[in-house]
Backbone bond lengths (Angstrom), bond angles and torsions (degrees), N, CA, C in turn:
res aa  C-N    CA-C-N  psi(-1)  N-CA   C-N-CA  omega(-1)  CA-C   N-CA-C  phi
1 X - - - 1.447 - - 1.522 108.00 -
2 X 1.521 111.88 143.60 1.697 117.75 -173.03 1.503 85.76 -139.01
3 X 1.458 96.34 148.12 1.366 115.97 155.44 1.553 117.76 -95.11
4 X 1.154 122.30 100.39 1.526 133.76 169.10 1.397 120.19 -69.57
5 X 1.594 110.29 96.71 1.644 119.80 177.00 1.227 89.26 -109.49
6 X 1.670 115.95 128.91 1.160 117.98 168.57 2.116 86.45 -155.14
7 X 1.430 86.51 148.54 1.928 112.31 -176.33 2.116 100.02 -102.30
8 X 1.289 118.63 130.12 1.366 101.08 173.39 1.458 101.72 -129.42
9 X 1.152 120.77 164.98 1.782 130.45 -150.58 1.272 107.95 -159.33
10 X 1.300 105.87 118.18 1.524 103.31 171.68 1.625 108.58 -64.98
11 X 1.661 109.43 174.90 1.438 100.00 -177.85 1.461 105.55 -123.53
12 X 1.244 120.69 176.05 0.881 140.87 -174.91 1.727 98.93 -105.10
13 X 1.410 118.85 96.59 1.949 101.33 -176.99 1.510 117.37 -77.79
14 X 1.865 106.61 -29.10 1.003 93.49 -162.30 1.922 119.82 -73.23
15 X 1.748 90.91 0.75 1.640 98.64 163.63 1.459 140.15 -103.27
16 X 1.898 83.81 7.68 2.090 87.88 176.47 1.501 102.98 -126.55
17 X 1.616 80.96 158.73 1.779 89.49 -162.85 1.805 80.42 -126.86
18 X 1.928 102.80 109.46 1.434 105.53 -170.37 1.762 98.58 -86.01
19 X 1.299 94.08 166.06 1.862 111.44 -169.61 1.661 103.90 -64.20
20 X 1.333 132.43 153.87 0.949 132.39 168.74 1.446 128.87 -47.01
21 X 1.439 109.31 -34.79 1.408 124.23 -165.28 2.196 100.90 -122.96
22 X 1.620 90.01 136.28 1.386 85.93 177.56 1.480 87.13 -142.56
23 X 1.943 104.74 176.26 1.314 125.18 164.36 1.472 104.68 -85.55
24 X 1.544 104.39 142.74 1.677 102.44 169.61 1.937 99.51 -108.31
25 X 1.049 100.90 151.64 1.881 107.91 -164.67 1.554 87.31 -147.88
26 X 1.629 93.73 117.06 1.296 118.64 164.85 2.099 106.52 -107.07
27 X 1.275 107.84 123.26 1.225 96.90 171.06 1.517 119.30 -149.20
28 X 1.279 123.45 174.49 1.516 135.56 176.64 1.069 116.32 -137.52
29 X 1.378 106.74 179.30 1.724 131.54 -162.69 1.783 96.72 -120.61
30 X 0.872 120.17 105.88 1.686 116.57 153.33 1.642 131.08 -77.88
31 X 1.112 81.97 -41.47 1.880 85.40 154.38 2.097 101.37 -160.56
32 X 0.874 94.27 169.53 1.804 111.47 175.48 1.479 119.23 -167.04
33 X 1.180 106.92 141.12 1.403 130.22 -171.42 1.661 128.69 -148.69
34 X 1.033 135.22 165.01 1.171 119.03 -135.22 1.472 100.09 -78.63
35 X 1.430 118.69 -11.46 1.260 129.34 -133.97 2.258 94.03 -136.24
36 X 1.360 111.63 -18.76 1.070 116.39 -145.94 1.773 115.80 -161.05
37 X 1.129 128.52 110.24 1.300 118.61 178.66 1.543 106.72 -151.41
38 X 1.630 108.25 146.56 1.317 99.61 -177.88 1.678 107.02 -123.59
39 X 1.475 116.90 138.27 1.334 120.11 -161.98 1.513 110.50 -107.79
40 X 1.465 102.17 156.13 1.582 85.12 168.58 1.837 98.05 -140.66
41 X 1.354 102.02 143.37 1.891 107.21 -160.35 1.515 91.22 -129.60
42 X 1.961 111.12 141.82 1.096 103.48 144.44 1.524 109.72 -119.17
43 X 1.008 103.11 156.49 1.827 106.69 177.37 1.540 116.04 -144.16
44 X 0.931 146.79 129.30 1.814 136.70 157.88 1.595 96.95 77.88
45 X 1.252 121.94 47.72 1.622 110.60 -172.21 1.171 123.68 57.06
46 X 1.406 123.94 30.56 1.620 124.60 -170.41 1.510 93.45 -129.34
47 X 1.558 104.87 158.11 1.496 107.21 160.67 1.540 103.44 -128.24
48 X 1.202 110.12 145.91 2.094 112.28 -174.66 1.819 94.79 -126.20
49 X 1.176 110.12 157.98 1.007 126.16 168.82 1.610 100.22 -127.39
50 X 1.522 106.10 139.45 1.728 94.89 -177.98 1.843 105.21 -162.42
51 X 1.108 105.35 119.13 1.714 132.00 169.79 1.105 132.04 -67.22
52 X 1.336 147.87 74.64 1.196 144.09 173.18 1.194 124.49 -99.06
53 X 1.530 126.35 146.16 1.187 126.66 -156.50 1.786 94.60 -153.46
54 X 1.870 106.93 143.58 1.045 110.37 147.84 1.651 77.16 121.37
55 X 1.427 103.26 170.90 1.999 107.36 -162.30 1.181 105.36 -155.66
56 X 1.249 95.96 37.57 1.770 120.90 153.46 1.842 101.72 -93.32
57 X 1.176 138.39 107.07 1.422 138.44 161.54 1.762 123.75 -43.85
58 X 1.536 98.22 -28.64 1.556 100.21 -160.86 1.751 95.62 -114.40
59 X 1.771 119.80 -2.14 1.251 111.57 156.50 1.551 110.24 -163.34
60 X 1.437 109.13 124.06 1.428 109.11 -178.64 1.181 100.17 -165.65
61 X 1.857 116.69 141.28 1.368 141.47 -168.82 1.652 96.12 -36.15
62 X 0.687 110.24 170.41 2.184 139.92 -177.27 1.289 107.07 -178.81
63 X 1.648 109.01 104.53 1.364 117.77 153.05 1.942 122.13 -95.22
64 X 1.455 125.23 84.94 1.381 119.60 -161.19 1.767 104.39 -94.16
65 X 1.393 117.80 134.35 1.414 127.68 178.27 1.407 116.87 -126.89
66 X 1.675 119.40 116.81 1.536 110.12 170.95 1.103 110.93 -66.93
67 X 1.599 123.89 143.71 1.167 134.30 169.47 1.364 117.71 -123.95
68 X 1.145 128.86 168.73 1.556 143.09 -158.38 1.728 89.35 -72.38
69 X 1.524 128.95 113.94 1.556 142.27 148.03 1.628 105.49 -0.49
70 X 0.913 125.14 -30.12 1.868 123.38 -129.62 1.577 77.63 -137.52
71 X 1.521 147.53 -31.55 1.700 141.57 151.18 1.330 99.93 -71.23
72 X 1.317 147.98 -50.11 1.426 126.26 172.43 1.366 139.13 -63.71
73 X 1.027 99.76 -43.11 1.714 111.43 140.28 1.858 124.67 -21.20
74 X 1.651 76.97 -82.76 1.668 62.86 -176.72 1.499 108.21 -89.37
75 X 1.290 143.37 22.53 1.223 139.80 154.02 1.695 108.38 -62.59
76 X 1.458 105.78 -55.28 1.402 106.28 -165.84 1.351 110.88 -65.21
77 X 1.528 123.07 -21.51 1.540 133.20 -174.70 1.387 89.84 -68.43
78 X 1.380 126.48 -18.15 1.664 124.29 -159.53 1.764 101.34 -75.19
79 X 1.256 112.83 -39.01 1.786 151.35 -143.07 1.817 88.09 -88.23
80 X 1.209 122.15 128.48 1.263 159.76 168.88 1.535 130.49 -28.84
81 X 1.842 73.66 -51.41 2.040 106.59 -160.01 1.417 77.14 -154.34
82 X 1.267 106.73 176.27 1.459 144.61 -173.81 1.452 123.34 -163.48
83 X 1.225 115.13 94.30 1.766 113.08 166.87 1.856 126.89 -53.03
84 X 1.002 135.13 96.16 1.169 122.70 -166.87 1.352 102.07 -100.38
85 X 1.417 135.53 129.65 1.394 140.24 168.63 1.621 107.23 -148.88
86 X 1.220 109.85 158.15 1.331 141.84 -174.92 1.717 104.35 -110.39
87 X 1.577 110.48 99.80 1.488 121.48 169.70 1.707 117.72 -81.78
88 X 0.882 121.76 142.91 1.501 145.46 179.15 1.466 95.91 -137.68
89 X 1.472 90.09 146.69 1.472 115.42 175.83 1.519 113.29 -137.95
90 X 1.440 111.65 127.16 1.185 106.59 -170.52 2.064 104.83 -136.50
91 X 1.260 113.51 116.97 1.265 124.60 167.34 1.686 123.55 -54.39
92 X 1.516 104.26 105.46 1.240 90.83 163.98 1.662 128.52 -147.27
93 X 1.349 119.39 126.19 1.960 109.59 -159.99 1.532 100.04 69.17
94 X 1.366 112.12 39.15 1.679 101.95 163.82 1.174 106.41 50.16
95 X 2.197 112.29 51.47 1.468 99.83 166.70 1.325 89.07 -152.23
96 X 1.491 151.62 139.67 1.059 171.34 -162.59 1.634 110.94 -97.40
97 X 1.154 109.91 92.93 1.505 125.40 167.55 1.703 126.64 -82.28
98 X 1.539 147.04 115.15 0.806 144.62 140.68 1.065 139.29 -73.21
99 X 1.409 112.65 108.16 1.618 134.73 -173.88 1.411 124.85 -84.98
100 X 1.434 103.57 104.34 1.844 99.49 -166.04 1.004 111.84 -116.76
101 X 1.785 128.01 100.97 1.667 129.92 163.25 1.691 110.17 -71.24
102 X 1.530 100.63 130.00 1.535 91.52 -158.39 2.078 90.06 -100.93
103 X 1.031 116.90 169.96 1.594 123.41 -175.21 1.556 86.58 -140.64
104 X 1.533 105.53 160.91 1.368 150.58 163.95 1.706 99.18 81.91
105 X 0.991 148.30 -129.77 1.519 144.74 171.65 1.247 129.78 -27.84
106 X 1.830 88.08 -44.49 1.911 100.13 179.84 1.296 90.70 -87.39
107 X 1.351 163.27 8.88 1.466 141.51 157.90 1.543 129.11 -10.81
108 X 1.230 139.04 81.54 0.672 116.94 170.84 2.033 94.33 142.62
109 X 0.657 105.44 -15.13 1.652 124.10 179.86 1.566 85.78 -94.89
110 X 1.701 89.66 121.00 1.443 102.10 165.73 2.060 84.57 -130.93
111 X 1.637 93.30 142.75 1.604 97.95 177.57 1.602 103.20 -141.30
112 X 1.515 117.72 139.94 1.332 125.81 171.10 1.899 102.99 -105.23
113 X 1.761 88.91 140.47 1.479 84.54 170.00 1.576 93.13 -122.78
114 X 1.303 95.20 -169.64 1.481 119.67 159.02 1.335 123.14 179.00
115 X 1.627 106.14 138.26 1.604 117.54 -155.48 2.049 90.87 -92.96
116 X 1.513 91.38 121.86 1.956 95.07 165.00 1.254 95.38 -119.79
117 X 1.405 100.01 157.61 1.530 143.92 174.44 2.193 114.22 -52.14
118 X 1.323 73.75 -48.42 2.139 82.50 169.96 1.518 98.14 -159.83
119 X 1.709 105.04 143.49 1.268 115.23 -176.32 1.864 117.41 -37.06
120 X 1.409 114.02 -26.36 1.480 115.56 -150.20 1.857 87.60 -107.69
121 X 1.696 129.74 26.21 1.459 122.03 -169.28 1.405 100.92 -92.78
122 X 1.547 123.12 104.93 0.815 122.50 142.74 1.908 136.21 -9.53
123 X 1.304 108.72 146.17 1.440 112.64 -165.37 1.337 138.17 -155.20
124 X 0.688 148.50 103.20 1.875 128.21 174.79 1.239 120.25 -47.77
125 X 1.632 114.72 136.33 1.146 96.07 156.98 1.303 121.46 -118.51
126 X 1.366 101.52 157.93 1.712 95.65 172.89 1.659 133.02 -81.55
127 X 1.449 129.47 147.49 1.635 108.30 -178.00 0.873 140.51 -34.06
128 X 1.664 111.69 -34.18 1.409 115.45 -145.78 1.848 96.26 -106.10
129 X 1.901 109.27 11.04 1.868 99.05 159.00 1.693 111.76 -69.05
130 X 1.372 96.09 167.60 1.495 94.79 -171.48 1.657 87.24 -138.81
131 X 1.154 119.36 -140.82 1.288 117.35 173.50 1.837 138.04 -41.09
132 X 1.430 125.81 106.08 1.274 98.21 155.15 0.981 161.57 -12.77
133 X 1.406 159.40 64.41 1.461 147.22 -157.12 1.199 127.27 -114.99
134 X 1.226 123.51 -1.34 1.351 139.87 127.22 2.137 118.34 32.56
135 X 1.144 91.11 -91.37 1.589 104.70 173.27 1.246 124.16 -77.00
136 X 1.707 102.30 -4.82 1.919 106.75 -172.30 1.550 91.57 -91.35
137 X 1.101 104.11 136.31 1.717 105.62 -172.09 1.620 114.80 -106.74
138 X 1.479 96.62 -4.34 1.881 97.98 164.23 1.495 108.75 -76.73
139 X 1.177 129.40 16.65 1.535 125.00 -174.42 1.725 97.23 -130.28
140 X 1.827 106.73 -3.59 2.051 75.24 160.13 1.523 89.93 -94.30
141 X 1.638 82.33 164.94 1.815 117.60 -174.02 1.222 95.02 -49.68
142 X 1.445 147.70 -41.13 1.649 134.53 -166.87 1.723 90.74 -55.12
143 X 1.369 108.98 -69.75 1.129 112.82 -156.36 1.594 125.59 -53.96
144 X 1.463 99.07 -33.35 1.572 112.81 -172.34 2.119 105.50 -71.65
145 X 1.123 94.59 -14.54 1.889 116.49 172.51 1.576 82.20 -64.17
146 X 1.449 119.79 -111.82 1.371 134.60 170.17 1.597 145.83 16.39
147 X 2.063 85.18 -62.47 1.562 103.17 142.27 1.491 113.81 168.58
148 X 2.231 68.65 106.70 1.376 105.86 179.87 2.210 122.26 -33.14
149 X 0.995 121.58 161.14 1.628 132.19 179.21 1.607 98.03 -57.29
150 X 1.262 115.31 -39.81 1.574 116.54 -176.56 1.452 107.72 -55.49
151 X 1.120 135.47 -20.09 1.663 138.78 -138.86 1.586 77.47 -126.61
152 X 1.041 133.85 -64.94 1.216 128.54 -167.70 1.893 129.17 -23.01
């Protein structure tokens, strides 16, 4: 069991210049609840299965497990909707940022996170954050499934 504190930020594009090379992440919802949802991701030739719980946005349990390519697979065929985005990661002040351009509904939603140590860890930021979004809960991935930025 992990406690997952992570801050997410809209960006500012016309001030980041993303890395050549990214992860593409196809994922689903097997079930979700207000309180509880379990995901299933592939990324880099991997498949994860992953549990989070609790309805705090900026910290709540994550239990994540690799599973056999060929169970994620057909798990995700199980899944409704599908979020498809392209992650980038970009280093900055010795702190590890994930950069997510989202495709199909969310088009057009680009979001930075970053995982801290305790809600109150100090940080740099870089220019190119733009808005907080953090506590707005139409911007975690369950929700943006549900209803997508296009609908908005």
């Amino acid at each position: 069991m992990a406690t997952e504190i992570e801050r997410k930020y809209l960006i500012k594009e016309d001030l980041l210049n993303l890395p050549a090379e990214g992860n593409r992440i196809v994922q689903g919802y097997l079930w979700s609840e207000k309180e509880k949802s379990m995901r299933i991701r592939i990324t880099k030739g991997k498949g994860f299965l992953t549990i989070k719980t609790g309805t705090n946005p900026l910290s709540r349990l994550e239990y994540e497990y690799e599973i056999p390519m060929t169970d994620a697979e057909e798990l995700l065929s199980q899944c409704d909707k599908k979020i498809e985005k392209t992650r980038f990661i970009i280093e900055f002040a010795g702190m590890n940022w994930e950069v997510d351009v989202f495709e199909g509904e969310n088009k057009g939603l680009v979001m930075a996170e970053i995982e801290l140590k305790s809600e109150d860890q100090e940080f740099e930021k870089p220019e190119w954050l733009g808005l907080e979004v953090t506590q707005d809960t139409r911007y975690l991935n369950v929700n943006l499934l549900k209803k997508p930025i296009s609908l908005w």
